[in-house]
C-alpha positions in Angstrom: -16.9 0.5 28.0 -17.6 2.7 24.3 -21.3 2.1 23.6 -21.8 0.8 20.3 -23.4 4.1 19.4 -20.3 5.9 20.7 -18.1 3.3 18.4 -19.7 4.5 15.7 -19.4 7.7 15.7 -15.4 7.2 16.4 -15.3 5.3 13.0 -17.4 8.7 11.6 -14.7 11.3 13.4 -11.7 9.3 12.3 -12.6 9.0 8.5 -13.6 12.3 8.4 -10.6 13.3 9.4 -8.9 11.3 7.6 -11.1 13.0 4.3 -10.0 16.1 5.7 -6.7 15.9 6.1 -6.3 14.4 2.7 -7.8 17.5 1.3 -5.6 20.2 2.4 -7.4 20.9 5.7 -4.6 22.0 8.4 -7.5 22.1 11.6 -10.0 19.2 11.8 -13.1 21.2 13.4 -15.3 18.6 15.4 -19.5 19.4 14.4 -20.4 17.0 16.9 -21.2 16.9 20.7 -18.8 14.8 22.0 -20.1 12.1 24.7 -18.2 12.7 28.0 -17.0 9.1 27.5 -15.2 9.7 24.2 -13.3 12.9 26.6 -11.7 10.4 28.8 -8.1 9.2 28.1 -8.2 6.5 26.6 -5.4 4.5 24.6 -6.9 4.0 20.4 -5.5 2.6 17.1 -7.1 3.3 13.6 -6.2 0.6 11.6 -7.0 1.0 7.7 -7.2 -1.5 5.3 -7.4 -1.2 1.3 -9.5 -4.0 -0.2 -9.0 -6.2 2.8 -5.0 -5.9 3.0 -3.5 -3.4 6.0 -2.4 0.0 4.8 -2.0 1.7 8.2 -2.0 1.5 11.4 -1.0 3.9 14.5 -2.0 4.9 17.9 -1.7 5.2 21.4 -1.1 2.3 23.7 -1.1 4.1 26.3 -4.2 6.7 28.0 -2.2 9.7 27.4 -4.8 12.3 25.5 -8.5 12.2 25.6 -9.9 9.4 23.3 -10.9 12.0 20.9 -7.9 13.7 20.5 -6.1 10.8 19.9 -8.1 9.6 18.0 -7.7 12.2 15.3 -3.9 12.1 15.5 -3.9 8.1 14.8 -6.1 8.7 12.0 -4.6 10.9 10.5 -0.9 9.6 11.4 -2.5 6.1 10.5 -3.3 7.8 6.4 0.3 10.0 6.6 2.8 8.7 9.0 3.1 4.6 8.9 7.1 3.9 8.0 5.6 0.5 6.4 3.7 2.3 3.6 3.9 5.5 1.6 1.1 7.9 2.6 -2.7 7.2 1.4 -3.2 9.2 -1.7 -6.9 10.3 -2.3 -8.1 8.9 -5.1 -7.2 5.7 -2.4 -10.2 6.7 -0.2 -13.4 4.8 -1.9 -11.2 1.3 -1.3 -10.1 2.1 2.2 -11.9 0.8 5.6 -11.2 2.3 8.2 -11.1 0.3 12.2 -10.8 2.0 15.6 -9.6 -0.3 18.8 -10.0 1.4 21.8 -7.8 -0.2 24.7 -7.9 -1.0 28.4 -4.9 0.1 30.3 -1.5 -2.0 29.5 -1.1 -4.2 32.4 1.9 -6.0 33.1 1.7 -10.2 32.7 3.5 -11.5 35.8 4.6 -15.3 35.4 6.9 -17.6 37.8 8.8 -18.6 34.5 9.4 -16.8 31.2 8.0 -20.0 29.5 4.8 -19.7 31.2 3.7 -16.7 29.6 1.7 -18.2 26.2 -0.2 -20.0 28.7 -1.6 -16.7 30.4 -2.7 -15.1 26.8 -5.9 -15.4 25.7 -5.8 -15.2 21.6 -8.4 -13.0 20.1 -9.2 -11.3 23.5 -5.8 -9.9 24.5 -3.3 -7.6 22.7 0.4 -7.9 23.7 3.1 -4.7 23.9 7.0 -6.4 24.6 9.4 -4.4 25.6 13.4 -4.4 26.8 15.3 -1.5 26.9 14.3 1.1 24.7 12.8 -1.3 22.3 8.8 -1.8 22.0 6.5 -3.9 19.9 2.9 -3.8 19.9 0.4 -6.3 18.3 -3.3 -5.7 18.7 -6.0 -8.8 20.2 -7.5 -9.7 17.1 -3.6 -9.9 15.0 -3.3 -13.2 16.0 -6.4 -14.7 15.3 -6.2 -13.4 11.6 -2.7 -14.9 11.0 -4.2 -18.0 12.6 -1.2 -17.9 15.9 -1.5 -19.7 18.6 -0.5 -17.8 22.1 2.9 -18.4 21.5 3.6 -17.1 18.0 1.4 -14.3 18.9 4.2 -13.3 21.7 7.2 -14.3 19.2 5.7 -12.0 16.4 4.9 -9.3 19.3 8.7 -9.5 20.1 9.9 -9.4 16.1 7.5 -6.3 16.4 9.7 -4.9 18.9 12.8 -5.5 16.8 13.8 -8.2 19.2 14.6 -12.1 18.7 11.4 -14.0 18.5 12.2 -16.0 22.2 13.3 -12.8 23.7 10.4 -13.1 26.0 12.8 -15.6 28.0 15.1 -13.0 28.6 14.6 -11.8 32.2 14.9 -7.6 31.4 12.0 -8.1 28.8 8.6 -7.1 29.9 5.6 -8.3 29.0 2.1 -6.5 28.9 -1.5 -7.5 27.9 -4.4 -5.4 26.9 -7.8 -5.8 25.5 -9.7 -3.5 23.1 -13.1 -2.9 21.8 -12.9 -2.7 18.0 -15.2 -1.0 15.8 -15.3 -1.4 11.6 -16.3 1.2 9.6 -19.7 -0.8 8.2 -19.8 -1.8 4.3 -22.0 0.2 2.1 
């Protein structure tokens, strides 16, 4: 578990680097002593929203780097580097929020039946990630519970994420993961 302390100072590192970034910087130098915790790998998204509406969001599902480390890369691939939106421009910065997620290890969701997977998701605690064949789409926990889904439009829209038909779930060669997060917004000033 990230301390709430800890949370916050993600939130601090990731729009600073974020700032950074934006300005021309090409090395984002950490001025911080870094809680062993935030060294671990750990799997984090930086979602960013502009005046309540998402303008990015990208990360890594899976423990890979240290949470620090990646961090920094979803931040900053989060301002630069989402195909849904052109990158965040500066003068953008006063109206953007910025989120960090940081997740628990995938783990796969093991059913007797394809149908019975809504009934083993718990909206607005778990996260989904389908996948078949090379093919992947990711939704985080608290998606659903914005859009108002129950568990199974949250796994139909985590499998339109993926590029997939929305009952692909049914199909025997799809897999189907769950994952929770802690989540912690940047606060209003």
């Amino acid at each position: 578990m990230i301390s709430e302390e800890d949370g916050k100072l993600l939130v601090k590192i990731a729009r600073r680097a974020i700032e950074e970034h934006l300005k021309g910087s090409e090395k984002f130098e950490l001025d911080e002593d870094i809680p062993e915790t935030l060294m671990e790998k750990r799997g984090v998204f930086v979602t960013l929203e502009k005046n309540g509406a998402l303008r990015g969001c990208i990360g890594y599902p899976e423990p890979v780097k240290p949470l620090i480390e990646a961090l920094i890369d979803a931040a900053i691939s989060a301002t630069t580097r989402d195909p849904r939106f052109p990158p965040v421009e500066p003068e953008e910065l006063e109206d953007i929020t910025v989120e960090v997620s940081v997740l628990t290890v995938p783990e796969p969701l093991e059913v007797e039946r394809p149908s019975d997977y809504p009934e083993h998701i718990r909206v607005g605690v778990d996260g989904l990630i389908v996948e078949r064949g090379w093919a992947r789409g990711l939704l985080l926990p608290q998606v659903a519970p914005e859009w108002g889904w129950d568990a199974e439009e949250f796994l139909c829209n985590t499998c339109m994420k993926a590029g997939l038909p929305p009952d692909c779930f049914y199909d025997p060669e799809t897999r189907v993961y769950r994952f929770q997060a802690q989540i912690f917004n940047e606060e209003e000033n």
